[in-house]
DOGUTOR-368865 format. One line per 2 residues: for each residue y negated, z, x of N, C-alpha, C. Coordinates in steps of 0.001 Angstrom, whole numbers. Example, Ala and Ser with C-alpha at 12.3 -4.5 7.8 and 13.67 -1.06 7.14 Angstrom:
DOGUTOR-368865
5690 7800 13190 4500 7800 12300 3300 7800 13200 ~ 2250 7080 12850 1060 7140 13670 -30 7870 12900 $
***
This chain:
DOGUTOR-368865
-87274 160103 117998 -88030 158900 117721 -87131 157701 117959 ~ -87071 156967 117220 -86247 155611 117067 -87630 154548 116718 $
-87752 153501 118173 -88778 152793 118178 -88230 151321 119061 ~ -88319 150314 118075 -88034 148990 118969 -88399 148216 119494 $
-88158 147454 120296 -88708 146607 121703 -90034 145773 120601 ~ -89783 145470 119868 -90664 144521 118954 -92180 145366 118310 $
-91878 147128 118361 -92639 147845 117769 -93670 148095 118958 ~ -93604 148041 120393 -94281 148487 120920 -95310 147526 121701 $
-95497 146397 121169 -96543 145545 120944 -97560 146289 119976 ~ -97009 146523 118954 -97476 147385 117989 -98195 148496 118256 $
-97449 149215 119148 -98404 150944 119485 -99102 150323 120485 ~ -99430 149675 121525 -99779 149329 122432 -101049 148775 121930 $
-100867 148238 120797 -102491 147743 120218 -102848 148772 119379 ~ -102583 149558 118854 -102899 150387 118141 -103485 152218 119341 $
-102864 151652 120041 -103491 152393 121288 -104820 151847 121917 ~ -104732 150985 122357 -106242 150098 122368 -107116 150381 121434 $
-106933 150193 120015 -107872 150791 119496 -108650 151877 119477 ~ -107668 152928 119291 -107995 153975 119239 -108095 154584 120251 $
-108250 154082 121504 -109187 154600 123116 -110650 153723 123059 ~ -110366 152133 122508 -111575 151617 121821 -112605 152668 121418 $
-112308 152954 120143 -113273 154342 119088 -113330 155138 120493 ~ -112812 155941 120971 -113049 156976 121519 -114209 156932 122849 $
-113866 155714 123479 -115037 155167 124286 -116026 154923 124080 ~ -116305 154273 122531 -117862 154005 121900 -117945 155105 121544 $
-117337 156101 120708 -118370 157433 120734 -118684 158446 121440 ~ -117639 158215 122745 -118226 159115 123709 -119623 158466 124751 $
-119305 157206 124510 -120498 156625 126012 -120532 157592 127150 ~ -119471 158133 127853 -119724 158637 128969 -118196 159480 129529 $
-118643 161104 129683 -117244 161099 129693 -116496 161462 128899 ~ -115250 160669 129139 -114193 160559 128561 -113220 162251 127995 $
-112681 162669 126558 -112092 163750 126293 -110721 163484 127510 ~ -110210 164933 127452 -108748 165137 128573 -107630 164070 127897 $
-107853 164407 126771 -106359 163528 126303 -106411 162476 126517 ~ -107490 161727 126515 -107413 160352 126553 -106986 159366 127629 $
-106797 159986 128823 -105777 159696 130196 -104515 159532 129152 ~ -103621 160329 128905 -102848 160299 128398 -102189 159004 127332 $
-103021 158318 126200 -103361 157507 125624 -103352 156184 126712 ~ -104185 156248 127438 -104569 155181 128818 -102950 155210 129644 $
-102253 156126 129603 -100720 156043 130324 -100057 155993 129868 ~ -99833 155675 128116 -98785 155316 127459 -99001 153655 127375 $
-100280 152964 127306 -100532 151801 126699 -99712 151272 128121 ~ -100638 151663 129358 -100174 151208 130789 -98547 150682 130751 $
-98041 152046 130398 -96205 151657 131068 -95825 151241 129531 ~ -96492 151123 128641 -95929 149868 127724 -96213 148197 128274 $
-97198 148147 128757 -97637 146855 128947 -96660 146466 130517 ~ -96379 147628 131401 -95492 147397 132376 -94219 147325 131525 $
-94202 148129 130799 -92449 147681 130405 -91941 146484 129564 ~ -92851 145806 129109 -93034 144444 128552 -93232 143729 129776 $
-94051 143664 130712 -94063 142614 131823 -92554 142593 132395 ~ -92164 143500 132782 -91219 143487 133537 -89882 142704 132759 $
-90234 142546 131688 -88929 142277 130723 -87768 143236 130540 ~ -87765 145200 130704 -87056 145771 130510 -85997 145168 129180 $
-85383 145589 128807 -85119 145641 127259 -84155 146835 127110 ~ -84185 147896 127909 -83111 149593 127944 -84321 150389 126967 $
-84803 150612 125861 -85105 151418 125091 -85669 152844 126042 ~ -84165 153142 125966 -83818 154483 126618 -84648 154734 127537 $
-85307 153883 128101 -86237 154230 129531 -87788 154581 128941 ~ -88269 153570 127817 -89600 154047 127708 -90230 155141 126938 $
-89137 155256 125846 -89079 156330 124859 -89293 157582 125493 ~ -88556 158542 125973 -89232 159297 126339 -89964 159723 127371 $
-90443 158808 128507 -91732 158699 128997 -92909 158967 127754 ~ -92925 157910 126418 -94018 157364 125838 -94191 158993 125166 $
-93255 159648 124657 -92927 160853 124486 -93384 161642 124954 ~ -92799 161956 125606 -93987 163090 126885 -95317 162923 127110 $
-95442 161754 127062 -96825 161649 127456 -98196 161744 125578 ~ -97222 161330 124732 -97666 161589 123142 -97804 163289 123389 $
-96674 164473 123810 -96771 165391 123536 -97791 166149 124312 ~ -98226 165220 125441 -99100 165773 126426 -100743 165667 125688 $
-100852 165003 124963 -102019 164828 124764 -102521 165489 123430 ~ -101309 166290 123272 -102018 167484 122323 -101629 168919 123058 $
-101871 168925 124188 -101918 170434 124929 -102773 171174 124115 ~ -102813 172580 124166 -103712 173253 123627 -105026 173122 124185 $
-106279 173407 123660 -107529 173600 123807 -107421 172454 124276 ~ -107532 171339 124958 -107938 170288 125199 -106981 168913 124565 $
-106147 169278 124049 -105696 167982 123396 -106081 167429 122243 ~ -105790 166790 121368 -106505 165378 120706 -106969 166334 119011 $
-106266 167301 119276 -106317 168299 118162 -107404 168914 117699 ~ -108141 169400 119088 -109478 169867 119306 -110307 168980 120093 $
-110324 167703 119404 -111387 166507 119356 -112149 166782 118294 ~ -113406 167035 118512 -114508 166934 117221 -115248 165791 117501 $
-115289 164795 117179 -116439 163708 117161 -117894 164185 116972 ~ -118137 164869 116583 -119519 165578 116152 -119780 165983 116633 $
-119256 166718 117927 -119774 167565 118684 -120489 166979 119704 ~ -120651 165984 120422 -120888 165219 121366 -122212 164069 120261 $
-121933 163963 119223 -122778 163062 118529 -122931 163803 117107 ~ -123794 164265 116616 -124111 165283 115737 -124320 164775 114397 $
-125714 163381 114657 -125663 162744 113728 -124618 161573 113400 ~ -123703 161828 113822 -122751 160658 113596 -122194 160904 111963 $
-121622 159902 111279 -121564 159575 110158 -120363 160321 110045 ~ -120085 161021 109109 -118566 162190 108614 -118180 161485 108423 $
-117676 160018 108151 -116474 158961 107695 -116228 158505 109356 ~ -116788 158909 110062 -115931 158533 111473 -114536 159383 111769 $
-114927 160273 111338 -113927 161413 111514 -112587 160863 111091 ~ -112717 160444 109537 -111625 159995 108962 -111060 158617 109578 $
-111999 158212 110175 -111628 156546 110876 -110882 157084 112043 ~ -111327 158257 112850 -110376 158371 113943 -108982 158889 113719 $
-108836 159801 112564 -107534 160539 112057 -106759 159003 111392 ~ -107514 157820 110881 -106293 156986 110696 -105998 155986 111995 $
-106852 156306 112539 -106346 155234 114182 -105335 156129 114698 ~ -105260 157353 115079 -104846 158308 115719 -103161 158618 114626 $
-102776 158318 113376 -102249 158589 112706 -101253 156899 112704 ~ -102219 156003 113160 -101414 154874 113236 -100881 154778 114790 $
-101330 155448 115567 -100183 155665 116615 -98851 156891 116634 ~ -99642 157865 115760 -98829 158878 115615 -97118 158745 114839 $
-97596 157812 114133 -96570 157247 113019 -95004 156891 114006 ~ -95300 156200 115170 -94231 155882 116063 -93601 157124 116823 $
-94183 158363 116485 -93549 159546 117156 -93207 160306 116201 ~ -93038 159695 114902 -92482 161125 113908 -90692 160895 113949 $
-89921 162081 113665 -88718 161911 113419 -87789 161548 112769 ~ -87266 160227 112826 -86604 159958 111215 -85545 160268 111159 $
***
């Protein structure tokens, strides 16, 4: 992953969001992965306060913690929105795969 000091304003809100969604449709408790999500935004917003500017340091923290949150059986993979809310509208689904796809985007390999 090749990601720059300027981009992670970027995931950092795009992380917000998409713990946003996940909070309004759960109203209660929270899926496993979503700690995970909650500890990448964290040590982005610390690594911006602090005024780092070494790359090298947050990347793969932000990394590990992206790969953590698709563990098996409980990671972001085996999130059903429906299951917890039944009648919920099938275009949520697709709303969470592009929130979730707009953070994902900063962890693919170029």
């Amino acid at each position: 992953m090749k990601i720059q000091r300027e981009e992670l304003v970027n995931l950092r809100d795009a992380l917000e969001k998409l713990m946003d969604f996940i909070t309004v449709m759960e109203q209660g408790e929270l899926p496993d992965f979503y700690r995970y999500f909650d500890t990448m935004k964290n040590n982005i917003e610390i690594f911006i306060c602090i005024g780092c500017d070494d790359m090298e340091d947050i990347v793969p923290v932000l990394e590990r913690d992206w790969k953590a949150s698709h563990t098996m059986f409980i990671g972001v993979q085996d999130y059903d929105i429906r299951a917890n809310n039944p009648d919920a509208d099938p275009r949520l689904c697709l709303c969470f795969a592009r929130l979730l796809s707009n953070v994902g985007k900063y962890f693919v390999q170029k």
